[in-house]
C-alpha positions as protocol buffer text, in pm:
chain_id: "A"
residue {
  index: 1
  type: UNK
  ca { x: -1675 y: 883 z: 1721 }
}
residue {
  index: 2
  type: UNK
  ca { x: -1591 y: 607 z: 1975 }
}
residue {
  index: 3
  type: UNK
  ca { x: -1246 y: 600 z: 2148 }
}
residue {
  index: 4
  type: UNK
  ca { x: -1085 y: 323 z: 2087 }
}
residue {
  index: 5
  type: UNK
  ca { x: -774 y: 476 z: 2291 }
}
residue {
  index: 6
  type: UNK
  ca { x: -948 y: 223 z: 2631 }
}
residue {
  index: 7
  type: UNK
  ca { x: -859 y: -72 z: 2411 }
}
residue {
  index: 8
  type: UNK
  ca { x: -504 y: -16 z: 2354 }
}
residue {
  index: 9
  type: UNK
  ca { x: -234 y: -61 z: 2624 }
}
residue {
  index: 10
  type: UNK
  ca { x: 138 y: -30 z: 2658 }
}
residue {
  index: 11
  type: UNK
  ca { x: 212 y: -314 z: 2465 }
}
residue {
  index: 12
  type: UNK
  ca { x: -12 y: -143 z: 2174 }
}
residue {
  index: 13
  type: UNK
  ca { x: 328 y: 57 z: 2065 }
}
residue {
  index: 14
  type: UNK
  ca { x: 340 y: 138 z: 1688 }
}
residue {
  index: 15
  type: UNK
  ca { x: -41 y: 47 z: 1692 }
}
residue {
  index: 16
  type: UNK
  ca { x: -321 y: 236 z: 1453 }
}
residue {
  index: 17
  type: UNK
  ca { x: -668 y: 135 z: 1436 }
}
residue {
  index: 18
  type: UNK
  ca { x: -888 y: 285 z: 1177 }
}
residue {
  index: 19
  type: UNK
  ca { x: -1269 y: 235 z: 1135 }
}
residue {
  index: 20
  type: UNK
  ca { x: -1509 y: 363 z: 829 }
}
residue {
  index: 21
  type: UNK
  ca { x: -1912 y: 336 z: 851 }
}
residue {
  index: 22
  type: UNK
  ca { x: -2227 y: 398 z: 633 }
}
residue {
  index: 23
  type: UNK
  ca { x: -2357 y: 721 z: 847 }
}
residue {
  index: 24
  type: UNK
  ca { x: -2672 y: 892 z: 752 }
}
residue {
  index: 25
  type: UNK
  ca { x: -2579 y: 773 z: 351 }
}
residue {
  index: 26
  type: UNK
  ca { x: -2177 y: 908 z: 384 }
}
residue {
  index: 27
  type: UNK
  ca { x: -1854 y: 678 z: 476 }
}
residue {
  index: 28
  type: UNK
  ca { x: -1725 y: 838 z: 789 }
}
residue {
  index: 29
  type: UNK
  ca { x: -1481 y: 814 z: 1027 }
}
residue {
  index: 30
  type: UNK
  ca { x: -1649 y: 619 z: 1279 }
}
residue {
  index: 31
  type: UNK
  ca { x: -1310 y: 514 z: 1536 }
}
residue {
  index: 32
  type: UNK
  ca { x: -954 y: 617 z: 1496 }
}
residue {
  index: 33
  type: UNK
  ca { x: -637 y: 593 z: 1712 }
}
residue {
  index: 34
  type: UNK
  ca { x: -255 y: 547 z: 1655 }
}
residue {
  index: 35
  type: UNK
  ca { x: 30 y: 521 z: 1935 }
}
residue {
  index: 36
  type: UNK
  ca { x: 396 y: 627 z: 1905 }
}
residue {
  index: 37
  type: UNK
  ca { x: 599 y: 605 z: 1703 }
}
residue {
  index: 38
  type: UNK
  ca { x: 303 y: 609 z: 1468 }
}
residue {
  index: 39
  type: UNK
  ca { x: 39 y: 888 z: 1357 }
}
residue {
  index: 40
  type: UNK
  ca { x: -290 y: 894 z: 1140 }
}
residue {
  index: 41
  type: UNK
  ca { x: -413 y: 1170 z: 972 }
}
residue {
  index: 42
  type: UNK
  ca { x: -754 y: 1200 z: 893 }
}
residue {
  index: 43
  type: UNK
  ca { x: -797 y: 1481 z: 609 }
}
residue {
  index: 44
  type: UNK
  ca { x: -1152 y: 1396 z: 469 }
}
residue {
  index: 45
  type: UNK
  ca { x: -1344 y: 1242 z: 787 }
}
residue {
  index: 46
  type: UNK
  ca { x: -1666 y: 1211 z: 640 }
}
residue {
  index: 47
  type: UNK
  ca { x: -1800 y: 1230 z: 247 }
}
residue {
  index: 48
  type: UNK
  ca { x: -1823 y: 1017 z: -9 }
}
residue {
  index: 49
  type: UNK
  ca { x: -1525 y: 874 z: 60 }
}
residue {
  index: 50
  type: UNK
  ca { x: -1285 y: 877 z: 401 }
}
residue {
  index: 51
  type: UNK
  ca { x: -930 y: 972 z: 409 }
}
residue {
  index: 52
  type: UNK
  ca { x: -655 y: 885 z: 623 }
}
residue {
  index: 53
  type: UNK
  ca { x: -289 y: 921 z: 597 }
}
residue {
  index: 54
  type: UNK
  ca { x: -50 y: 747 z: 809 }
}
residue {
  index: 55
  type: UNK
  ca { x: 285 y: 847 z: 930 }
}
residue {
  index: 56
  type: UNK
  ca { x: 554 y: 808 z: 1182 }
}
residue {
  index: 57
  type: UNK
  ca { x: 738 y: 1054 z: 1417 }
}
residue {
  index: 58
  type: UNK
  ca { x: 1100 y: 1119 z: 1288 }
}
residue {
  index: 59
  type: UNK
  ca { x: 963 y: 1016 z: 950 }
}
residue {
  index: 60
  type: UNK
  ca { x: 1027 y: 627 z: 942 }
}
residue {
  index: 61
  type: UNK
  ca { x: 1102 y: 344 z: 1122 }
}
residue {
  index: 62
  type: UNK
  ca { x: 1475 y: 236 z: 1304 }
}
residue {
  index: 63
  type: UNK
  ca { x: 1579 y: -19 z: 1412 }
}
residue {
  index: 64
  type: UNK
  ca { x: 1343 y: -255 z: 1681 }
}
residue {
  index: 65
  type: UNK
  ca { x: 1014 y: -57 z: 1529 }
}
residue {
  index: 66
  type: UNK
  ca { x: 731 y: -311 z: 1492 }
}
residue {
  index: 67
  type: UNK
  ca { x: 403 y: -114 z: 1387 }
}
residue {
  index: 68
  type: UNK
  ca { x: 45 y: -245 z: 1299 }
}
residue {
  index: 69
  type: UNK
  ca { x: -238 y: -114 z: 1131 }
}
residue {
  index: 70
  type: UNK
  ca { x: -538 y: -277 z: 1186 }
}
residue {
  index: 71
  type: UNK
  ca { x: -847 y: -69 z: 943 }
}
residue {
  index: 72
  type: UNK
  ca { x: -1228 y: -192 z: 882 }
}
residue {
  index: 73
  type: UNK
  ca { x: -1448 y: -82 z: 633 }
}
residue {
  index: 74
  type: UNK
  ca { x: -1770 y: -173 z: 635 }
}
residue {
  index: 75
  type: UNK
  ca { x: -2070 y: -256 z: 446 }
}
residue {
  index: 76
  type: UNK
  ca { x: -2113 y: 16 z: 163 }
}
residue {
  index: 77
  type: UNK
  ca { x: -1827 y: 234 z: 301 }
}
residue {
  index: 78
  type: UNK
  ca { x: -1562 y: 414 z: 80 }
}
residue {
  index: 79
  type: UNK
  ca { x: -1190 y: 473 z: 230 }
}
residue {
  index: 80
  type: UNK
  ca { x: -879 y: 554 z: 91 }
}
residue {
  index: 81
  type: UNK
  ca { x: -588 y: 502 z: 335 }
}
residue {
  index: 82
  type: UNK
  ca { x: -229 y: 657 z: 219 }
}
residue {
  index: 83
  type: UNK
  ca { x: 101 y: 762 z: 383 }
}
residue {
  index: 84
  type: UNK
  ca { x: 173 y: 1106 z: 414 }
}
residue {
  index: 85
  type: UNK
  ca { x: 546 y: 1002 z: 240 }
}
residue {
  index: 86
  type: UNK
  ca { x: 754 y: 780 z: 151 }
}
residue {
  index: 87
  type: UNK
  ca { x: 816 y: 471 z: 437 }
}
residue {
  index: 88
  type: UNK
  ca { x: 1172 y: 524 z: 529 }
}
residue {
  index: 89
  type: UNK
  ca { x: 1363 y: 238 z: 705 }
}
residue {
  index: 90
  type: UNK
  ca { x: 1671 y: 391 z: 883 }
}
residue {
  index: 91
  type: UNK
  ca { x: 1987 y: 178 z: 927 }
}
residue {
  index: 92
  type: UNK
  ca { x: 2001 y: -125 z: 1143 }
}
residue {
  index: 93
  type: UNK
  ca { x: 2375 y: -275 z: 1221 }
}
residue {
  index: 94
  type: UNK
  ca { x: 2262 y: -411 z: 1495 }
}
residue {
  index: 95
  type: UNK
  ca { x: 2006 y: -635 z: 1314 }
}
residue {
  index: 96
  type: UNK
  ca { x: 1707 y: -577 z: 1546 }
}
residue {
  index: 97
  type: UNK
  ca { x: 1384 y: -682 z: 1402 }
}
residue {
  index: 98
  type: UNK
  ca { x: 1197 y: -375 z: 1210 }
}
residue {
  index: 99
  type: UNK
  ca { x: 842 y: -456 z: 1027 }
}
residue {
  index: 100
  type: UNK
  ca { x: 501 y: -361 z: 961 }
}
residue {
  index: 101
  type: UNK
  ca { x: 162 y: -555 z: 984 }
}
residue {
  index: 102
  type: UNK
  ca { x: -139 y: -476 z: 820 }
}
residue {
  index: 103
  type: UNK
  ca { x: -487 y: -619 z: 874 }
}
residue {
  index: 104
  type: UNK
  ca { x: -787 y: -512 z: 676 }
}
residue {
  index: 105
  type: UNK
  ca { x: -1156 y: -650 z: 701 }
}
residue {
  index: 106
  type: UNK
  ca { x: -1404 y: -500 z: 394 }
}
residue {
  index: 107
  type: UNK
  ca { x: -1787 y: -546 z: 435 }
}
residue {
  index: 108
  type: UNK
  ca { x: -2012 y: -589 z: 192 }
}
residue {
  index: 109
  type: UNK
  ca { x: -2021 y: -356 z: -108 }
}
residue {
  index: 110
  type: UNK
  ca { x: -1725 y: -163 z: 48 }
}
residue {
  index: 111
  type: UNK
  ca { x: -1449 y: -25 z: -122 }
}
residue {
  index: 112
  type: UNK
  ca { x: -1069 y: 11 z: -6 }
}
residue {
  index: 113
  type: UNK
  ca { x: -803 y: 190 z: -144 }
}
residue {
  index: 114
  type: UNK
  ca { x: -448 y: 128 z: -2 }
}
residue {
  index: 115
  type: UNK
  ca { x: -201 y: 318 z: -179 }
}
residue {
  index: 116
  type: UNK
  ca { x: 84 y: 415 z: 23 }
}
residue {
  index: 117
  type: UNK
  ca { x: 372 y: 588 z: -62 }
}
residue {
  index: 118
  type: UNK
  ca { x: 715 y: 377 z: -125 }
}
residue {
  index: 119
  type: UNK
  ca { x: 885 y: 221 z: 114 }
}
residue {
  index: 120
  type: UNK
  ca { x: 1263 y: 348 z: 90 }
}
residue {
  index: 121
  type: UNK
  ca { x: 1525 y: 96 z: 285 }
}
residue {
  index: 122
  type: UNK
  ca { x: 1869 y: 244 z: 353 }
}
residue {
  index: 123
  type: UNK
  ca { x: 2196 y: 33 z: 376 }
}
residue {
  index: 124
  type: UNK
  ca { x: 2222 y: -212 z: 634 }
}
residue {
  index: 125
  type: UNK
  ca { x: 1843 y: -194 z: 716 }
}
residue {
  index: 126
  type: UNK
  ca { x: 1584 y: -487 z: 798 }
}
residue {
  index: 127
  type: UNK
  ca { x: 1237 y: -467 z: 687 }
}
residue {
  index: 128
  type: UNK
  ca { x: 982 y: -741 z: 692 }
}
residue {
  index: 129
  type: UNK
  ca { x: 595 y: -634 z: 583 }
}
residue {
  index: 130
  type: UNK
  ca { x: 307 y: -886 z: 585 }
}
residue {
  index: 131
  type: UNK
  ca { x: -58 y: -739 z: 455 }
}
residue {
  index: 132
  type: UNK
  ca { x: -360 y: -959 z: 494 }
}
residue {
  index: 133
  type: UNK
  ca { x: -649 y: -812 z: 323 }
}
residue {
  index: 134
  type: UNK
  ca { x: -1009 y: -985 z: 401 }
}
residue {
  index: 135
  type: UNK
  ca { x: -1304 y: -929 z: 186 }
}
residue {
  index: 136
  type: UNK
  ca { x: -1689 y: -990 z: 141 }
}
residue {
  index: 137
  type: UNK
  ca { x: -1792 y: -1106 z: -230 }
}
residue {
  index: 138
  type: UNK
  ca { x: -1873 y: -807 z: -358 }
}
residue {
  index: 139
  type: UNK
  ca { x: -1613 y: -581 z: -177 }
}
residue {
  index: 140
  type: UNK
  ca { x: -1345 y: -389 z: -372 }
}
residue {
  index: 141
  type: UNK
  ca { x: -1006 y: -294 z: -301 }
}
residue {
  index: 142
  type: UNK
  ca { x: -731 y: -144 z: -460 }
}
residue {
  index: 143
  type: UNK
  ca { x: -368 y: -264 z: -328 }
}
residue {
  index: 144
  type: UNK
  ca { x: -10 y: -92 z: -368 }
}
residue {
  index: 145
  type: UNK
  ca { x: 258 y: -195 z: -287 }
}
residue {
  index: 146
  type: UNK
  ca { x: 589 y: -70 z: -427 }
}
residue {
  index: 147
  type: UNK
  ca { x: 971 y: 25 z: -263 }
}
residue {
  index: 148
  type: UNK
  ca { x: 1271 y: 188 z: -398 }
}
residue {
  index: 149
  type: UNK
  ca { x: 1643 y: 99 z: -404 }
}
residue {
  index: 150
  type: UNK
  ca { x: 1699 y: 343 z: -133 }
}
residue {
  index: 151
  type: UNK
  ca { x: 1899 y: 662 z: -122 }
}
residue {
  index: 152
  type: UNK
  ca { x: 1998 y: 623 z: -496 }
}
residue {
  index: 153
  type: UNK
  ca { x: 2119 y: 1009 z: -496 }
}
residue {
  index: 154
  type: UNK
  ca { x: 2354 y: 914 z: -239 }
}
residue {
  index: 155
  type: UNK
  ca { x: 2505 y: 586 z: -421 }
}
residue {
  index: 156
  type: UNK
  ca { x: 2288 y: 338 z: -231 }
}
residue {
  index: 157
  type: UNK
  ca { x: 2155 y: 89 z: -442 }
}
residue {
  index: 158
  type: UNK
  ca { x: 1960 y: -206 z: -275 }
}
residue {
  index: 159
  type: UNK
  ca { x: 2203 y: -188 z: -38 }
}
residue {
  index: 160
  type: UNK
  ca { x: 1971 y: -296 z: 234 }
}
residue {
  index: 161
  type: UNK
  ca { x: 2036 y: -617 z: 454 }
}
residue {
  index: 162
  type: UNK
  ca { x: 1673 y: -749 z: 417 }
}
residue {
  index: 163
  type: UNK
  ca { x: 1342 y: -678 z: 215 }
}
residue {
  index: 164
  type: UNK
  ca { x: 1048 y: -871 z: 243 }
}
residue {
  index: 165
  type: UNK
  ca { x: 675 y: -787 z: 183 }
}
residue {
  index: 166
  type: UNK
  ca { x: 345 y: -1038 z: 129 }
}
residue {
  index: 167
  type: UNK
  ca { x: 15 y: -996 z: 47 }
}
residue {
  index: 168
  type: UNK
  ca { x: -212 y: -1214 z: 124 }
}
residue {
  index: 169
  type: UNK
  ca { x: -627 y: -1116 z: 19 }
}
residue {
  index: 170
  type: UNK
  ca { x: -907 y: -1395 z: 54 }
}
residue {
  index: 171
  type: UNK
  ca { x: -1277 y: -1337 z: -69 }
}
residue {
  index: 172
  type: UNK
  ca { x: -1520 y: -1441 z: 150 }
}
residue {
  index: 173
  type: UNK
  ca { x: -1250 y: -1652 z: 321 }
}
residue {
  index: 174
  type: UNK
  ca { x: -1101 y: -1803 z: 19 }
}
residue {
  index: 175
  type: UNK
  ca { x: -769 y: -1700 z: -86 }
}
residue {
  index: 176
  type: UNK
  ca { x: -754 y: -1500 z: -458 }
}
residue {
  index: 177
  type: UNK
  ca { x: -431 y: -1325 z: -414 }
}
residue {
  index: 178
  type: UNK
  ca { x: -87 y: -1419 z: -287 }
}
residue {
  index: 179
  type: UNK
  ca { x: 197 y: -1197 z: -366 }
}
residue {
  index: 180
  type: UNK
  ca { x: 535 y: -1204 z: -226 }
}
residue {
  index: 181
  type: UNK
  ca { x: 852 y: -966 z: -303 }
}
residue {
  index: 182
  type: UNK
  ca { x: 1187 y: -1085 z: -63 }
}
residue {
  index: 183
  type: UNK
  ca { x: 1571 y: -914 z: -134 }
}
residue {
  index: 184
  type: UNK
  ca { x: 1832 y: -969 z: 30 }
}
residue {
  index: 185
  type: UNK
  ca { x: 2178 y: -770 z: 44 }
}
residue {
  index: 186
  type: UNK
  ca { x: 2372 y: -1060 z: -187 }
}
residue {
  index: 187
  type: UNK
  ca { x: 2157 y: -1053 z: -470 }
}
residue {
  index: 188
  type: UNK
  ca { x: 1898 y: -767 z: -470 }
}
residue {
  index: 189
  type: UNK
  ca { x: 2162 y: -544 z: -710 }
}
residue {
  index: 190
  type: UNK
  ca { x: 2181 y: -820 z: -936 }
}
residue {
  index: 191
  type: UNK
  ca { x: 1826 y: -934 z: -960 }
}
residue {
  index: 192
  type: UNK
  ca { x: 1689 y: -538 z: -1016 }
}
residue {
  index: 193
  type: UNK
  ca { x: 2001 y: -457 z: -1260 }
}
residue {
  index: 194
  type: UNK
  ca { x: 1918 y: -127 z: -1358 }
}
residue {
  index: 195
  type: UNK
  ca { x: 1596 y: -48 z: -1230 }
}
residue {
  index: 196
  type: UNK
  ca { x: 1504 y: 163 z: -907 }
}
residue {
  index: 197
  type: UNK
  ca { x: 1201 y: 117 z: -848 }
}
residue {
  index: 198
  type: UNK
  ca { x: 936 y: -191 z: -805 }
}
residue {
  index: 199
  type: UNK
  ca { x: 578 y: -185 z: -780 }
}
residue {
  index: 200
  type: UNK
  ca { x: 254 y: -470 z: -774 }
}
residue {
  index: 201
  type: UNK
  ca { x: -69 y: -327 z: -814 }
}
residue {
  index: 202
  type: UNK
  ca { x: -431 y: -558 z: -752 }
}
residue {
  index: 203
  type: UNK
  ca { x: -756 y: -435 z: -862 }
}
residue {
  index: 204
  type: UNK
  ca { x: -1045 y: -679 z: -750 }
}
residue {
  index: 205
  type: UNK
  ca { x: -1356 y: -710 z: -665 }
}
residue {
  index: 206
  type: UNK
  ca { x: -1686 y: -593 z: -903 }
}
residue {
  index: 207
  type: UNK
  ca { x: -1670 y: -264 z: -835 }
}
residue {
  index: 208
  type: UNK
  ca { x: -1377 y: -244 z: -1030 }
}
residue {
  index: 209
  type: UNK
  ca { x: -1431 y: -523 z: -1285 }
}
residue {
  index: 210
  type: UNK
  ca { x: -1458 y: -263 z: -1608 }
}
residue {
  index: 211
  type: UNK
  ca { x: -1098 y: -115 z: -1484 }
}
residue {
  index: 212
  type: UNK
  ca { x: -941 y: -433 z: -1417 }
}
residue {
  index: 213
  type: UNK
  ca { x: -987 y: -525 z: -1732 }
}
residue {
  index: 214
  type: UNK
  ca { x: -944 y: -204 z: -1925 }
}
residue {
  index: 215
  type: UNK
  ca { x: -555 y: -200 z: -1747 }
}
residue {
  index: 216
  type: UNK
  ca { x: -512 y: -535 z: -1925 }
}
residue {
  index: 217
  type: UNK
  ca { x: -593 y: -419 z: -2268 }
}
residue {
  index: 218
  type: UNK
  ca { x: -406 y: -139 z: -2227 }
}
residue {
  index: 219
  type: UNK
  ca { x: -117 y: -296 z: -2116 }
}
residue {
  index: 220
  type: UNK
  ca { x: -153 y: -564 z: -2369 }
}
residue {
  index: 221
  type: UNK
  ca { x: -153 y: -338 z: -2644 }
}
residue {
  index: 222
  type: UNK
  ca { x: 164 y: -146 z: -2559 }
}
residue {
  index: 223
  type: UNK
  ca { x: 476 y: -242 z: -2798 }
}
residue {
  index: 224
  type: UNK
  ca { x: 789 y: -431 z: -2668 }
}
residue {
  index: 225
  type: UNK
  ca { x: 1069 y: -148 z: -2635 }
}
residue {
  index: 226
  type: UNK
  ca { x: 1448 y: -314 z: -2583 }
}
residue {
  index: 227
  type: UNK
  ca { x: 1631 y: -219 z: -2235 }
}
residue {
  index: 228
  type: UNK
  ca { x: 1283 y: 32 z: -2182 }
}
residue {
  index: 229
  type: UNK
  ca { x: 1305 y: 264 z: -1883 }
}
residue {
  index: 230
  type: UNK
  ca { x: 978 y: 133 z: -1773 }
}
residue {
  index: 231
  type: UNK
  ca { x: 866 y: -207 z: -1802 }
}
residue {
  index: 232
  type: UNK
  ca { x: 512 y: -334 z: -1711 }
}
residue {
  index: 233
  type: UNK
  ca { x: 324 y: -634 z: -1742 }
}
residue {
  index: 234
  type: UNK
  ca { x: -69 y: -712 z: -1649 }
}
residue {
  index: 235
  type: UNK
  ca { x: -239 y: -1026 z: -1604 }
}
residue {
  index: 236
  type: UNK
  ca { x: -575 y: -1117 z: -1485 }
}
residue {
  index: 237
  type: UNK
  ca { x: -650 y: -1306 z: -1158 }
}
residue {
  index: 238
  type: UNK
  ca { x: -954 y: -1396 z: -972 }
}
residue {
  index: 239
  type: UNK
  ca { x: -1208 y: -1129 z: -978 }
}
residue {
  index: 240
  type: UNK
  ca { x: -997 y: -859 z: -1086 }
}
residue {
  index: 241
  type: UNK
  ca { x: -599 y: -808 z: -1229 }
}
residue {
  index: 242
  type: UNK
  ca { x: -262 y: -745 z: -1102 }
}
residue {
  index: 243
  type: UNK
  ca { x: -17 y: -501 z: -1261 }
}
residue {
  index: 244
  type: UNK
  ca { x: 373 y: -513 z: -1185 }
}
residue {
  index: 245
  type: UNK
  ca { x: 618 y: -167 z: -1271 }
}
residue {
  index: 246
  type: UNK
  ca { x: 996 y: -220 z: -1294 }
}
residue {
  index: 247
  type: UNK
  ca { x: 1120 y: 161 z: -1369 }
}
residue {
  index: 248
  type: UNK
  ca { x: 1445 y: 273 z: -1300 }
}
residue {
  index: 249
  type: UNK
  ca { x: 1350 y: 611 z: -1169 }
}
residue {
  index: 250
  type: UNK
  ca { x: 1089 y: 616 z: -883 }
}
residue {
  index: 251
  type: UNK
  ca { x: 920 y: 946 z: -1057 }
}
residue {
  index: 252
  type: UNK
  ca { x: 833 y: 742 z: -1387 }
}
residue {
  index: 253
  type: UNK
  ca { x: 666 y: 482 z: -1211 }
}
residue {
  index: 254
  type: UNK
  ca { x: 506 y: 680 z: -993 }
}
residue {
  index: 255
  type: UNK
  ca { x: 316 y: 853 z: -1339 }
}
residue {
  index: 256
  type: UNK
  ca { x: 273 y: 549 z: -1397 }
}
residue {
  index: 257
  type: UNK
  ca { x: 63 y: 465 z: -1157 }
}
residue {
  index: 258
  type: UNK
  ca { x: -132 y: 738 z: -1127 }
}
residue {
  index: 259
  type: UNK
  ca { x: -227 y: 753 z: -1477 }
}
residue {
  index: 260
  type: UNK
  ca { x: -382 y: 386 z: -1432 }
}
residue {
  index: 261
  type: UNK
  ca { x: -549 y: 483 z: -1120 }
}
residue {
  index: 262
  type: UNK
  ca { x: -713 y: 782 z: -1230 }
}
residue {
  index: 263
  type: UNK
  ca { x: -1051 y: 615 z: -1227 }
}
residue {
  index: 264
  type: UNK
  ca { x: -1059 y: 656 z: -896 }
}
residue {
  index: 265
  type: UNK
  ca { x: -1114 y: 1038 z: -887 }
}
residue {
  index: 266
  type: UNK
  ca { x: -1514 y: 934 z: -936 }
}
residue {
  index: 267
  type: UNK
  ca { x: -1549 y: 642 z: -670 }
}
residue {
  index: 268
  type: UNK
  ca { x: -1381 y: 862 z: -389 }
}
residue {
  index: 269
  type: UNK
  ca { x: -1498 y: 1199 z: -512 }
}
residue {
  index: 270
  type: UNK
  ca { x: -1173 y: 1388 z: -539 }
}
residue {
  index: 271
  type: UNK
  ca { x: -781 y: 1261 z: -663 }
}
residue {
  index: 272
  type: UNK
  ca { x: -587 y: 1176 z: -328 }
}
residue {
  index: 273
  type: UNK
  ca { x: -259 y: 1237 z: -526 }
}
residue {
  index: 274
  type: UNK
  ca { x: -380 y: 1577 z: -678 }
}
residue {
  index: 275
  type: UNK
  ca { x: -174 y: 1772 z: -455 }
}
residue {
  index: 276
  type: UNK
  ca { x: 62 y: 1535 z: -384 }
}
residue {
  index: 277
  type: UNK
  ca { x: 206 y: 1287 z: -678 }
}
């Protein structure tokens, strides 16, 4: 494995770099480093598929935290990337900036799966996110992205300052996916009403053509249920579908979603959320 720990420096704080390879016919692990506050797991190094988790020490971010993850996959390589829990962004009074970069380059015939857990802002807290996915023309990936109202338990309801997350994914350099979700503290309560939980999922790419557009019928053919706990809606896009979840309990869209990602159990060789979701 090379060590990409001579490449960082001290202003790579909140830095993780993650590589996958083709090696001897298996996706491995070929480079992998994080700095404080950040970690990276890698369960499943080498197989049909390569794991890795990320976290964070004290279990989130606070206030001033700026991380990055920078991952490449390449040609023919398999790699899930998760979180080891939910994203939790601590209180922030003072308004000090607090966000999270992701950059992601997929080579040909590669597949990426990026399926964190939630991201889970508490009152008062800032939290910009901006994803850019980049992939070859026959590359697949499978984006989530979802957050919570918060501490909902505890009687904090989007009660957070700021939210703001893009994604931005281009096919061999073109764009074919631009999705944006922004709260803010004077109108995220009335804009989610009753619901708790929000979630966009993107399948694309021809790996994953037949599920794209299986989700579609399936959503399609689901009845219209007045003031429903869970409400989804599916539409197709450029090489692949996106899939939205409004629930108003994080645990029902959470089946949710793993229900419509169970394909993946046969392209990565085992169910990441098995012993987890």
């Amino acid at each position: 494995m090379k060590n990409p720990e001579a490449e960082f420096t001290a202003d790579s704080r909140g830095h993780v770099k993650l590589t996958v390879e083709m090696v001897y016919g298996e996706s491995t692990v070929t480079s992998a480093f994080a700095s404080s506050p950040m970690k990276l797991l890698t369960p499943v190094s080498r197989g049909k598929s390569a794991w890795a988790m990320t976290s964070s020490f004290g279990g989130g971010l606070v206030a001033g935290d700026q991380t990055r993850l920078d991952v490449a996959v390449g040609p023919g390589a398999c790699c899930f990337v998760g979180t080891q829990s939910s994203t939790k962004v601590y209180r922030n009074p003072a308004r000090l900036p607090c966000s999270h970069t992701t950059a992601a380059t997929l080579g040909s015939g590669s597949l990426l799966v990026f399926a964190p857990d939630p991201v889970q802002s508490f009152a008062d807290s800032e939290y910009v996110q901006r994803q850019e996915f980049q992939l070859a023309s026959d590359a697949g990936l499978v984006l989530l992205d979802w957050c919570s109202s918060g501490r909902a338990a505890r009687g904090e309801r989007w009660e957070f300052a700021r939210f703001e997350s893009r994604n931005d994914v281009y096919v061999d350099g073109e764009r074919a996916v631009v999705d944006s979700v922004r709260l803010a503290a004077d109108s995220a309560r009335e804009r989610m009403g009753r619901f708790n939980c929000l979630a966009t999922l993107v399948l694309i790419g021809p790996k994953l053509k037949s599920a794209a557009e299986a989700l579609c019928k399936e959503i399609a053919s689901r009845p219209v249920v007045k003031r429903a706990a869970l409400i989804c809606s599916a539409s197709a896009i450029q090489a692949g579908t996106i899939l939205r979840v409004a629930g108003e309990e994080v645990e029902a869209v959470r089946r949710e979603l793993r229900g419509q990602l169970a394909f993946l159990e046969e392209l990565l060789g085992d169910s990441p959320w098995a012993r987890k979701w």
